[in-house]
C-alpha positions, -999 to +999 in steps of 0.1 A: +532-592+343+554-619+343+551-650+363+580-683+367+588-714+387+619-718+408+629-750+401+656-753+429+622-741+452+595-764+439+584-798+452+558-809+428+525-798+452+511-782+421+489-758+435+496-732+409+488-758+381+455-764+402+447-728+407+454-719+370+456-742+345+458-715+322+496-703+332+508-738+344+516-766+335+535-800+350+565-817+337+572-855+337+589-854+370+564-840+384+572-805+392+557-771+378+562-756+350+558-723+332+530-723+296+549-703+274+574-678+279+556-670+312+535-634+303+505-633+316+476-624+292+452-595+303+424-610+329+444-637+343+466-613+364+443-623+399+451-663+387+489-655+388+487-640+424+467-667+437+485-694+424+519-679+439+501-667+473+491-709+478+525-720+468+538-737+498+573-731+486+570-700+473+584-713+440+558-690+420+576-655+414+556-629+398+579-602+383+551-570+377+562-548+345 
């Protein structure tokens, strides 16, 4: 599992970074951003979907492999 911002979507709530600190992180500006090159370690798969089913923009994308 993958998991990735849209940065043309996002408007800094930060809810992801909130819900999983672990995946997310926040830039200067304000908006979120990807840890990494986005792969989700094993056990943290239930953080990913949360953080992108309480994004208000739906700026969190989750791409399952």
């Amino acid at each position: 599992m993958k998991v990735a911002v849209d940065t043309e979507k996002c408007q800094g709530h930060n809810r992801c970074y909130a819900l999983a600190p672990e995946l997310f992180d926040v830039d200067d500006y304000g908006q979120a951003v990807v840890i990494g090159t986005g792969e989700v370690p094993p056990g943290l798969e239930d953080k990913a979907r949360l953080a992108a089913a309480n994004c208000p923009e739906f700026a969190v994308v989750i791409e399952e492999q």
